[in-house]
N, C-alpha and C positions, 0 to 999 in steps of 0.2 A: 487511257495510257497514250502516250505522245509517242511520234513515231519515231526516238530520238533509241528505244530500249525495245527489247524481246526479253520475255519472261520464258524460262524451259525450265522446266519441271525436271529431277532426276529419279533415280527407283528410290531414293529416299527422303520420304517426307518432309516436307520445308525447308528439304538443299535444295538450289536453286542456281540456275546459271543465267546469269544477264549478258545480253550482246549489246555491246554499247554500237550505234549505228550514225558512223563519222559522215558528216556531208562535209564535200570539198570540190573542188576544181584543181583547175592544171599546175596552182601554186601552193597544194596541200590540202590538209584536211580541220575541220574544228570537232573535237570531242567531246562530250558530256559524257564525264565523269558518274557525277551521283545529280541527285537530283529526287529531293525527298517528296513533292508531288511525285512525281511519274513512278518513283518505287513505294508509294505507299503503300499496295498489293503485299508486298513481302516486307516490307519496315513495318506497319504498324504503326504505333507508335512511338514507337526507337526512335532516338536522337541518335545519333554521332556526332561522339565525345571527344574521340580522340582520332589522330593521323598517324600513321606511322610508313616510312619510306625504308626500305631494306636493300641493301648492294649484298649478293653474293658470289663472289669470284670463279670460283670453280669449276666445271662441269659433273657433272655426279656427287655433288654433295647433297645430303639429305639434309633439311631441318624441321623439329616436332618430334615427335606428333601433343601439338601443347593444347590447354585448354584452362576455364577460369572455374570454378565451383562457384556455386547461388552461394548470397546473394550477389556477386561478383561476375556471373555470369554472363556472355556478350554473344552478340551478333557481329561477324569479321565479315567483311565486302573486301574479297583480294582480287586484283588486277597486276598484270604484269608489267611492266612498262617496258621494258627491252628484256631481251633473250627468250628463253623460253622452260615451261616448269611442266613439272607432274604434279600438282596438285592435287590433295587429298583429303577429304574429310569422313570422319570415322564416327558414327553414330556412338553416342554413351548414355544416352535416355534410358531410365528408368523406363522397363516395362514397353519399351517400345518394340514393333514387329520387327525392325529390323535393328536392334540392338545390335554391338560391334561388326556391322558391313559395315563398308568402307565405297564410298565413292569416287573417282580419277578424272580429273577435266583438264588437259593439256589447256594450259594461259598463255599465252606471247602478243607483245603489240600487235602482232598482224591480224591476230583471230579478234582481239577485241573481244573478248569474253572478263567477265567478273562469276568468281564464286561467291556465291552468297550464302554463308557459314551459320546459320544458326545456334541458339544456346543450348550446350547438353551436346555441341560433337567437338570431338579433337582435330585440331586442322595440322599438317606437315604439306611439303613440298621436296620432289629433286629436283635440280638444277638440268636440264638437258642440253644447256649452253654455256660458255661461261659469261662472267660480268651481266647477271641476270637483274633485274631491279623489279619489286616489287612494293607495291600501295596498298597500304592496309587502310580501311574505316573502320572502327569498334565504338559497340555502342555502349562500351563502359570502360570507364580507366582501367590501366592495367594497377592488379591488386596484389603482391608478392606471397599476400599471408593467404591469398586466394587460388594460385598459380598449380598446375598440375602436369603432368605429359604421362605419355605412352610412349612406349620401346619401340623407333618406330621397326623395329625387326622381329616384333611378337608374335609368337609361335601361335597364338589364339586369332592374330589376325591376319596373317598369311599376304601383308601387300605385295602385289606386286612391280617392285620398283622395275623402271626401264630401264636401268643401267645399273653397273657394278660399283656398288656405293662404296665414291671417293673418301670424303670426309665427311665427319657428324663430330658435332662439339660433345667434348665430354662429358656433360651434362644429359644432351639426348641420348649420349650413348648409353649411360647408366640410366635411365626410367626403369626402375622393375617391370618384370614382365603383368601382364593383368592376373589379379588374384583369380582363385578357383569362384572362392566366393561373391567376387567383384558384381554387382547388382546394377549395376549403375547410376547416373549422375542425375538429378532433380533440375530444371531450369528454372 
């Protein structure tokens, strides 16, 4: 492992937090982003496939809690680039010990942290700033006939958001709540 990244482990199996670690001087800093050596630990053999850059205006808006179903399934690498998030992801493993917990890792430029989402969890975020910008990695195209979310205000999964949530697009707002019988999701 190069000394460019730290790997931290969270209470839920194959979430994962990267601390990207900037070397700079008195005229700024340089970042490493991704970097498929040094994360092969927790890539595997995952590609990324795709980028995606996100502007959220607001302070207290929530968005998610979304996720992709097999064989559609991906691995998300989110990084905040300005302001700053709650970030969240929500185990939905089949059979897994910690099926629907949920995990929380405040992201903002400063901390230089990455979530590293695995397949089989739902990921969301609130905004705890406004004009927040966040960088997505996915290691599979996004799929529509594959697409899924969670409420993220579900009575089964009890988040606790830090703020009194501003906006959520109508879409997240309507997710059903999780079935009785909801089993969970296959990777």
């Amino acid at each position: 492992m190069s000394g460019r990244f730290e790997i931290q482990k969270t209470p839920l199996s194959g979430l994962n937090v990267i601390v990207r670690k900037p070397m700079g001087d008195s005229r700024g800093y340089l970042e490493r982003m991704f970097c498929m050596d040094d994360l092969e630990e927790i890539l595997g053999k995952r590609q990324v496939v795709q980028i995606n850059h996100t502007l959220t205006q607001a302070k207290g808006t929530v968005r998610g809690m979304h996720f992709q179903y097999a064989p559609h399934a991906e691995m998300k690498l989110v990084s905040c680039l300005r302001g700053e998030v709650f970030d969240v992801a929500v185990d939905l493993r089949k059979n897994s010990p910690t099926f629907l917990h949920w995990h929380a890792e405040l992201l903002s430029a400063d901390n230089h942290k990455t979530l590293a989402i695995p397949e089989g969890f739902a990921h969301g975020f609130q905004t705890l700033t406004d004009d927040c910008e966040l960088l997505y990695l996915h290691t599979a195209s996004y799929a529509p006939n594959a697409e899924a979310g969670l409420n993220p205000q579900d009575a089964r999964l009890v988040i606790q958001w830090p703020l009194p949530i501003a906006e959520m697009s109508p879409r997240d707002a309507t997710h059903p709540a999780i079935a009785a019988d909801f089993e969970g999701v296959t990777q």
